[in-house]
N, C-alpha and C positions, 0 to 999 in steps of 0.2 A: 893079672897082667904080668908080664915077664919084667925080669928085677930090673933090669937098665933099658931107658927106654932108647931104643935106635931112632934117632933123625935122620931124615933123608938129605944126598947132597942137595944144596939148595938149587932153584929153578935161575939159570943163568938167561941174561938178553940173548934171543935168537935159536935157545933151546928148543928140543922136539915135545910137544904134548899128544900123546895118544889116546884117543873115544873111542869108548867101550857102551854099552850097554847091557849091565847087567840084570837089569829092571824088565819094564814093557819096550815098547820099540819107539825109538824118537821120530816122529817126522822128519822126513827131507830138508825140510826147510829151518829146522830148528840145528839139524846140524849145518847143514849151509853160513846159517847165522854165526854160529860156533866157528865154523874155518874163518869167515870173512872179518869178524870178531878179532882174533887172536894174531890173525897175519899183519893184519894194520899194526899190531902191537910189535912186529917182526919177531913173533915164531913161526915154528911151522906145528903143522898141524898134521897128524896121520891121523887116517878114520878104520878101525877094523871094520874090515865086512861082515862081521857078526852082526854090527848094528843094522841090515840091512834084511837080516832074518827074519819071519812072522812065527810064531809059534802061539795061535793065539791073542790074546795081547800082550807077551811076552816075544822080548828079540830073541826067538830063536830055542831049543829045547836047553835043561839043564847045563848037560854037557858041552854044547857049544859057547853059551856066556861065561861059567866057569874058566873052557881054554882060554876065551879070549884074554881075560882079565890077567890068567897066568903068562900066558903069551905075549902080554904087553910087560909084563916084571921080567923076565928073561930075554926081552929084544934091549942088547945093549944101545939101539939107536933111539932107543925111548928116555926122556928125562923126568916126565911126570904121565898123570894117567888121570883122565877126565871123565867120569861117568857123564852120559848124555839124559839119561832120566829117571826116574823114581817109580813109584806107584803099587809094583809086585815083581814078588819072583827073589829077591837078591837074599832072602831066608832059606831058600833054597838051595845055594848054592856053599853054604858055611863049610858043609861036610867034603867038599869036592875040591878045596884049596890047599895049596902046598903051602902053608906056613914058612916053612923052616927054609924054603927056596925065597919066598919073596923078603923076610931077613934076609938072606945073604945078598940080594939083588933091591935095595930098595930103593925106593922112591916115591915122592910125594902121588899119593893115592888122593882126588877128592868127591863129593857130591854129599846128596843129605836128603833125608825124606824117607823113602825106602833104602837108600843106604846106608843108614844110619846103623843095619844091621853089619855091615861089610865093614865100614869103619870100627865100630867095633870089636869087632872077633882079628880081624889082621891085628891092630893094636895090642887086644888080650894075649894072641895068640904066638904073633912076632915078637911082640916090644916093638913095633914099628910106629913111628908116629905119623896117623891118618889126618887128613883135612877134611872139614865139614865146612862144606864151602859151595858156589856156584855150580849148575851143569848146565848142558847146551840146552835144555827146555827155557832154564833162567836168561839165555843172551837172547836169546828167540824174541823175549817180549822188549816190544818199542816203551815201557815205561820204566824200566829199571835205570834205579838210580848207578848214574857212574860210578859210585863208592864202589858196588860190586865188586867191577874188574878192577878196578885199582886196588881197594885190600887183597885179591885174590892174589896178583901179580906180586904186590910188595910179602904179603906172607911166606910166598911159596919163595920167593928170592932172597928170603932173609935179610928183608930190609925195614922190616915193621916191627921196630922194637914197642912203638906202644900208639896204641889207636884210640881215639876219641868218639862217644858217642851222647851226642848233648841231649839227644832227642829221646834217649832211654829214662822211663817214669819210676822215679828212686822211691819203692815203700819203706825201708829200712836200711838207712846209711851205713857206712863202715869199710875198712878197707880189708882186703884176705887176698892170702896167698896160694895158690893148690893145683892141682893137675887138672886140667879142663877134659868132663866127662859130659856127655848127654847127647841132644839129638832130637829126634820122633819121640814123641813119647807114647805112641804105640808101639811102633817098634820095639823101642829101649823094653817096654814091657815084655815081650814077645818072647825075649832073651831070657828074661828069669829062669833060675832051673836050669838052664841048659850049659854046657861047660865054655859060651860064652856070655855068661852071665858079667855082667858091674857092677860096679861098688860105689857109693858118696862119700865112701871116708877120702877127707881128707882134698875132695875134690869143688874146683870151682864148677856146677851142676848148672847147664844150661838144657831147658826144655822147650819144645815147640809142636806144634800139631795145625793141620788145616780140617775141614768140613766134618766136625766134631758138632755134638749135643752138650752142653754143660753136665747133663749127667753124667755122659762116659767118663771126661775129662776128671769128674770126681770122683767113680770108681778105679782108674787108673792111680790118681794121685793116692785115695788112699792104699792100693795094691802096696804102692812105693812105699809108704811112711810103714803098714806092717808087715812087711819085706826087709824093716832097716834101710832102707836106701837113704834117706834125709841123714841115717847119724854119723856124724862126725864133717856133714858137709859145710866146707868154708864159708859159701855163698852161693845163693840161686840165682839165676837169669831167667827170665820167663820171653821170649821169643813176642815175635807176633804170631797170633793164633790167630789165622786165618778163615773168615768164613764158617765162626764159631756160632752155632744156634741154641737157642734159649727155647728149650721146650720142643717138642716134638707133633708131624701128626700121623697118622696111619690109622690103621683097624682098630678100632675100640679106645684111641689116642684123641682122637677129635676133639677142638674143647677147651681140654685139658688146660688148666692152670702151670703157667710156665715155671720153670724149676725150682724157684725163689735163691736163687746165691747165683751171685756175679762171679766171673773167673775170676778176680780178685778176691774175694770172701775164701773161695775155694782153695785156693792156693795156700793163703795164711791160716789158713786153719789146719793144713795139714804139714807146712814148712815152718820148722823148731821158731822159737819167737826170737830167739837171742842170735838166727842167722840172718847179714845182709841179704838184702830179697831186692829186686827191680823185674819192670815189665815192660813190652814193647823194645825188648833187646831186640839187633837187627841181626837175627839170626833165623832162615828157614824159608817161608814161604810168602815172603811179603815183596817188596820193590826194591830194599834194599837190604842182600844177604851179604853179611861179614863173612870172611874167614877165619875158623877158628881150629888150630891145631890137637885131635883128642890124642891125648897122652904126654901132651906137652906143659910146663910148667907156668903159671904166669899169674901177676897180682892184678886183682881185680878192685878199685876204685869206685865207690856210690858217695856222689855228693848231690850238693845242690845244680852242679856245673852238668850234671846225668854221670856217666861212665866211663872211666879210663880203663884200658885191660894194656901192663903191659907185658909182651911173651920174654919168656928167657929163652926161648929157642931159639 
């Protein structure tokens, strides 16, 4: 990560958001939801045409999602930048970014899932502080909790000094303070090795995944633990894992005797004992996704009351 982290000016009432699609391509309708969404809330909304691209099931070839995303950092009539979906592709595009342009032009950048890679490397790579936070797939769906948009709004407007989450299931109490890192944790895995690789020193580590096998999830974790990523980290969050299965079946799989260890087993076993640990953090792929700032500084809270995070950004 670059020494001092750039924060973005914040997202004012009536500001422009511009959608991109760096991923696969969002349905019509999911961005629809996204404009009619965000205008009630009186912004505006611009949509690139890129999102409109097929390449597969990706919006469009490399080069095009790339520009866009650049193109949305360099149109001064832009104040924030909304990815519209996740899924594949935005690992692709790491090597094709002007870094050192979108420092100088910044802006709150958010999404999560497969973005988790883009958040990431802009932050490693800018010092820019990225948000992992809602995209237009997220407002698409009729059961998402309001919380949503409202932390999304109040974070990016810097007006969310500290947010409550009562309903987060506290394994290990304690309070810590640190740079909030994480994401996918396929993804986050993906990065190892690579020169946008991350760190847990030091950081508040929140992880999340959807239509995962308990096995994978614990060869990921352990990737993490010897990789170093757990040492020196303040406190883990564990997201909702979404649509997680216990055992598998397939070719010569049939049968089979389920994994035997809970995502909770798994977790604590490979996260240090003396760090604060919580699960069903509302972060990623559930009904109700927080926003949270990567590269930004803020104290994290586990009681009996669930969760308090508050940001200094």
């Amino acid at each position: 990560m670059m020494n001092s982290a750039v924060l973005p000016p914040a997202l004012r009432p009536g500001g422009t958001i511009g959608l991109v699609a760096p991923s696969r391509w969002p349905k019509p309708e999911w961005v629809a939801a996204t404009v009619e969404t965000l205008e009630k809330q009186g912004y505006r909304v611009v949509v690139h045409a890129q999102t409109s691209l097929r390449d597969g099931q990706l919006a469009g070839d490399d080069a095009a999602r790339a520009g866009a995303i650049m193109a949305m950092f360099l149109d001064p009539a832009i104040d924030a930048i909304l990815c519209a979906r996740g899924g594949m592709g935005a690992l692709r595009l790491l090597d094709r970014l002007d870094y050192e342009a979108i420092r100088r032009n910044p802006k709150p950048f958010v999404g999560f899932s497969d973005i988790t890679t883009l958040l990431q490397a802009i932050t490693k790579q800018s010092g820019l502080v990225t948000y992992h936070g809602p995209m237009a797939v997220s407002f698409a769906r009729s059961e998402n909790d309001p919380c949503t948009v409202a932390d999304l709004l109040a974070v990016l407007g810097g007006e969310a000094g500290g947010l409550r989450y009562p309903d987060v299931d506290v394994a290990r109490g304690g309070a810590a303070e640190g740079v909030l890192v994480g994401g996918n944790m396929a993804l986050l895995q993906n990065l190892i090795g690579t020169p946008y690789d991350w760190s847990g020193e030091g950081a508040l580590l929140f992880l999340e995944d959807v239509d995962e096998p308990l096995y994978k999830i614990d060869r990921t974790l352990t990737h993490f633990r010897l990789a170093g990523k757990f040492k020196g980290a303040r406190a883990v969050m564990i997201g909702e894992m979404v649509a997680i299965t216990d055992g598998e079946t397939g070719a010569n799989r049939e049968g089979e005797k389920p994994y035997g260890k809970t995502l909770q087993q798994i977790v604590t076993e490979h996260v240090p004992p003396d760090v604060p640990l919580c699960f069903n953090f509302p972060c990623g792929h559930g009904r109700y996704a927080t926003t949270l700032p990567v590269g930004g500084r803020a104290r994290l809270t586990l009681d009996d009351d669930g969760a308090a995070l508050r940001l200094f950004v």
